[in-house]
C-alpha positions as CSV (number, residue, x, y, z in Angstrom):
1,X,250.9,103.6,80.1
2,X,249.3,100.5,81.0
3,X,251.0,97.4,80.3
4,X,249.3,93.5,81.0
5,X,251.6,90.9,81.1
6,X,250.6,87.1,81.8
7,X,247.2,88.1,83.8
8,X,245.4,85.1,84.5
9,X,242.5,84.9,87.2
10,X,241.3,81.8,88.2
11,X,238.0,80.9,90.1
12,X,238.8,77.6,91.8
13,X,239.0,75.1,87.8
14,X,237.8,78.0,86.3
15,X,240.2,80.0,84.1
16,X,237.9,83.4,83.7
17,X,241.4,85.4,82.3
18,X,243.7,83.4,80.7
19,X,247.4,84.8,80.5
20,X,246.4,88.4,78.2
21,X,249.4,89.9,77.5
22,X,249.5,93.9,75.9
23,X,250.7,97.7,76.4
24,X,248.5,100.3,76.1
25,X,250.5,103.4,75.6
26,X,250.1,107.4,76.5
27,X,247.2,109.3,74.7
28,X,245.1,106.0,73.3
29,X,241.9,104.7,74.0
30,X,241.3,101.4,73.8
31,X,238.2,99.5,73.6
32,X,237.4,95.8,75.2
33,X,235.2,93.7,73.9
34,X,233.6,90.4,74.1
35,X,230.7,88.6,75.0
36,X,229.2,87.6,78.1
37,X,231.7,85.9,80.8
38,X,234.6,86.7,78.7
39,X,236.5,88.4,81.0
40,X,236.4,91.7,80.4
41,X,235.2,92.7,84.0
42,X,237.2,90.5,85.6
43,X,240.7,92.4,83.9
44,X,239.2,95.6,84.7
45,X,238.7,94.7,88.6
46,X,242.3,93.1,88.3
47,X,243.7,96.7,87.0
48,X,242.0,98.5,90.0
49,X,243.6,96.1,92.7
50,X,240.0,94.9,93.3
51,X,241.1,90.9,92.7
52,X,244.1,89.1,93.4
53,X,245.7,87.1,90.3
54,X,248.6,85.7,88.6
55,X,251.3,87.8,86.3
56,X,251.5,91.2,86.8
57,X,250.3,95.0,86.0
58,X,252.4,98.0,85.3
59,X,251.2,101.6,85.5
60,X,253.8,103.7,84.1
61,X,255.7,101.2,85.1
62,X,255.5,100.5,88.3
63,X,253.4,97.4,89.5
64,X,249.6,99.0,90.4
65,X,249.5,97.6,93.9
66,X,251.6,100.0,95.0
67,X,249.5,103.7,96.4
68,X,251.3,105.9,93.9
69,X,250.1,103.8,91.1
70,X,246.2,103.0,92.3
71,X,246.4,107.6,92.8
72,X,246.5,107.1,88.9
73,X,243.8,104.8,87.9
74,X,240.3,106.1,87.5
75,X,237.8,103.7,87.7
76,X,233.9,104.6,86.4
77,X,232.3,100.5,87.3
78,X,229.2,99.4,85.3
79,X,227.2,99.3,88.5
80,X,227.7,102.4,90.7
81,X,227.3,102.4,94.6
82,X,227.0,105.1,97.0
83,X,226.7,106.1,100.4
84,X,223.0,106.3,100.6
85,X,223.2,108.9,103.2
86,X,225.7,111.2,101.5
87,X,224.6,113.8,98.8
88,X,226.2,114.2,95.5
89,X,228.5,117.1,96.6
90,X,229.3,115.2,99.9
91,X,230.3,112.0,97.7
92,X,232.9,114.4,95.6
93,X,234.0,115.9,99.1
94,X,234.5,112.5,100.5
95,X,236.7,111.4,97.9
96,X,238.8,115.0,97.7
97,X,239.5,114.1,101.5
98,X,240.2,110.2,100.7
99,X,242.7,111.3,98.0
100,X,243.7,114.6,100.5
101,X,242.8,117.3,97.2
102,X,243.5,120.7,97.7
103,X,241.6,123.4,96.1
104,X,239.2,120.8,94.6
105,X,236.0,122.8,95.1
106,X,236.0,124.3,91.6
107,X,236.8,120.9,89.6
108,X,233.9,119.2,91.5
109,X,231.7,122.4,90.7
110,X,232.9,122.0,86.8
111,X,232.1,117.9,86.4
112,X,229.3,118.6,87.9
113,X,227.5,121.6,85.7
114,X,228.9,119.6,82.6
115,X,227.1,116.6,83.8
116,X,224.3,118.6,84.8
117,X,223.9,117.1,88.5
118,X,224.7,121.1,89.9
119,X,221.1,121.5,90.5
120,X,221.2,118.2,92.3
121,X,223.4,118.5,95.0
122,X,221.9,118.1,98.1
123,X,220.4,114.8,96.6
124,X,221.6,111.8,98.6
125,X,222.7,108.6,97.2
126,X,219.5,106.9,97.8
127,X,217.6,109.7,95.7
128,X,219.6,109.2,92.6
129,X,217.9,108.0,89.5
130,X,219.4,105.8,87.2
131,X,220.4,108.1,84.8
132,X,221.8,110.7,87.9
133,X,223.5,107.6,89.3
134,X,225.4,107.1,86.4
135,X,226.6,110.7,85.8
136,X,227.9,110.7,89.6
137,X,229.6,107.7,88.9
138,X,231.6,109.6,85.8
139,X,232.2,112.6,88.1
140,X,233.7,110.3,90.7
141,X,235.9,108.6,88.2
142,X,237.2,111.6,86.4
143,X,237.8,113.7,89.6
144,X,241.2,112.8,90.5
145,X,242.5,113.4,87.1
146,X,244.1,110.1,86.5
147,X,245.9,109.2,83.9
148,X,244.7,106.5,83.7
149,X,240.8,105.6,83.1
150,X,239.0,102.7,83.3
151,X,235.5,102.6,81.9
152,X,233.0,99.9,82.4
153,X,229.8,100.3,80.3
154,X,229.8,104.0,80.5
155,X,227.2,105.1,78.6
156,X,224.2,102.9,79.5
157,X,221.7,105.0,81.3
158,X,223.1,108.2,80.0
159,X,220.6,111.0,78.3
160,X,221.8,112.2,74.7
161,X,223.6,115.1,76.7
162,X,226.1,113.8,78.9
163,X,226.9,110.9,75.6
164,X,227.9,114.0,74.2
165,X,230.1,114.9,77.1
166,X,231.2,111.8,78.1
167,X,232.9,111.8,74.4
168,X,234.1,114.9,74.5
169,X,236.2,114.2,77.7
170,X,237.2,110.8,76.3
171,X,238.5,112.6,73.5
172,X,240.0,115.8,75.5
173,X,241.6,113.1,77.6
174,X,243.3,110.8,75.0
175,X,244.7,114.3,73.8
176,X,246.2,115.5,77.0
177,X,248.4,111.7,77.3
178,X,245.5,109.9,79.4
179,X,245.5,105.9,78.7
180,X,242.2,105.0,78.7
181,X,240.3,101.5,78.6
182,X,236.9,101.0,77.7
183,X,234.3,97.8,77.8
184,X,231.3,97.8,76.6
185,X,228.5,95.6,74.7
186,X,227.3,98.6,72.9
187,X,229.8,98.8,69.6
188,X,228.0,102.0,68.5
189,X,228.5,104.2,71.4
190,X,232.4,104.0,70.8
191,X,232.2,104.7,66.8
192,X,235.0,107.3,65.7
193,X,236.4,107.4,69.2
194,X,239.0,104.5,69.6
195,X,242.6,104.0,68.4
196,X,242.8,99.8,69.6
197,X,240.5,97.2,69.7
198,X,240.9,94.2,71.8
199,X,238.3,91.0,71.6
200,X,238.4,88.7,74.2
201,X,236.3,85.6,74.6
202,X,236.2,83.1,76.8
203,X,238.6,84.4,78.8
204,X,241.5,84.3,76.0
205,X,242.5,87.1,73.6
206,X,241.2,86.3,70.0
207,X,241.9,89.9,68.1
208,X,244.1,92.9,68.9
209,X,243.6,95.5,66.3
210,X,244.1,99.2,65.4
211,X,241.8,101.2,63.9
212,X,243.8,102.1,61.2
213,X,244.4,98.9,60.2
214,X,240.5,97.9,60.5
215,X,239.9,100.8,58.1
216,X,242.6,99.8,55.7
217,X,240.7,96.7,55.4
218,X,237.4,98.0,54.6
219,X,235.9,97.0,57.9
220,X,233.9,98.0,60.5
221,X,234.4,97.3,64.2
222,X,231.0,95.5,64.4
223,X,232.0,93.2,61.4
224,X,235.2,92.4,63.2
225,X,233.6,91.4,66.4
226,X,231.1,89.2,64.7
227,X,233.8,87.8,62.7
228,X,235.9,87.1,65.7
229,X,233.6,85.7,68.0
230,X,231.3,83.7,66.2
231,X,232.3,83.5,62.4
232,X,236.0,82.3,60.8
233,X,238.1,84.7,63.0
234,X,240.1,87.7,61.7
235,X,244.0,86.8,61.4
236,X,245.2,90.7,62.6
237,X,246.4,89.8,65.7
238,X,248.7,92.6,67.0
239,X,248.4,96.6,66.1
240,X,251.8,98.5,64.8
């Protein structure tokens, strides 16, 4: 469970989150969107105790600065960055060690065959295509097991195949209890996948809506943020 309550990030007069308040519970996923600057990366770095802020963050109810919470959260950033000089099993390695893993040898070999980067293992960081990049950044996110994910733009630069997998362990992990949280621009890569929607713009949070309700009205998920951020507004504001 991850629950938000009164985040607000200022940047000097700027207000770039502006007190969001929600819960997201066990076994959802949850997608974040908004236009450009609306805040959606600077929650996500707030989650991850990458940014200090005002309010606070639960996860499973306990505030996420402490270790024990931050060992939960997964984090997969829009941008990845690696040790240039470390190869891709070296990077899983490093982080086993960093999070002091046992018997993590068989998990790394598994992300990595599903994400097809097992024939690419002695490729270091600075090797990487875009595309390989990207995968290695999902391996390194979902390694720990947390419960729960952060996902920042996950698909862009991703070949047809790994979409595929990508979904299929969004979907395996919403089942096993995960809380998961995903932004992104791209409103079609998340179609059929999502229980929550929230729209934020300008920093404030203009729609929070279920999917079930969004279907009871007839409506798509690309018609509501459309309608949110540029045309009348949508008056669901909360999800049952």
């Amino acid at each position: 469970m991850l629950e938000i309550i009164h985040y607000t990030k200022r940047y000097g007069k700027t207000i770039a989150c502006d007190d969001l308040n929600f819960t997201l519970p066990d076994g959802s996923v949850t997608v974040l969107l908004g236009p450009n600057g609306a805040g959606k990366s600077t929650l996500m770095k707030g989650i991850i105790g990458f940014l200090r802020f005002e309010g606070r963050i639960l996860v499973n109810g306990r505030p996420n600065s402490l270790p024990e919470s931050r060992r939960t959260i997964g984090y997969i950033p829009e941008i990845p960055s690696f040790y240039p000089n470390l190869s891709v099993s070296e990077h899983m390695e490093f982080l086993a060690r960093a999070y002091r893993m046992k018997d993590y040898k068989e998990r790394a070999e598994k992300l990595l065959t599903q994400f097809a980067l097992d024939g690419h293992k002695k490729k270091l960081g600075s090797e990487l295509s875009k595309g390989m990049a990207q995968k290695l950044n999902i391996c390194l996110g979902l390694f720990t097991e947390p419960s729960v994910l952060l996902l920042d733009e996950p698909f862009i630069g991703l070949d047809p195949h790994a979409i595929k997998e990508l979904k299929a362990t969004i979907e395996t992990l919403r089942n096993s209890g995960a809380t998961l949280l995903i932004s992104t621009h791209i409103i079609d890569s998340i179609d059929m996948l999502w229980d929550r929607t929230i729209i934020l713009k300008g920093g404030r949070m203009l729609s929070d809506v279920s999917k079930e309700s969004l279907d009871a009205e007839g409506k798509t998920l690309e018609e509501l943020f459309f309608s949110v951020t540029e045309g009348e507004g949508y008056n669901e504001t909360s999800v049952s």
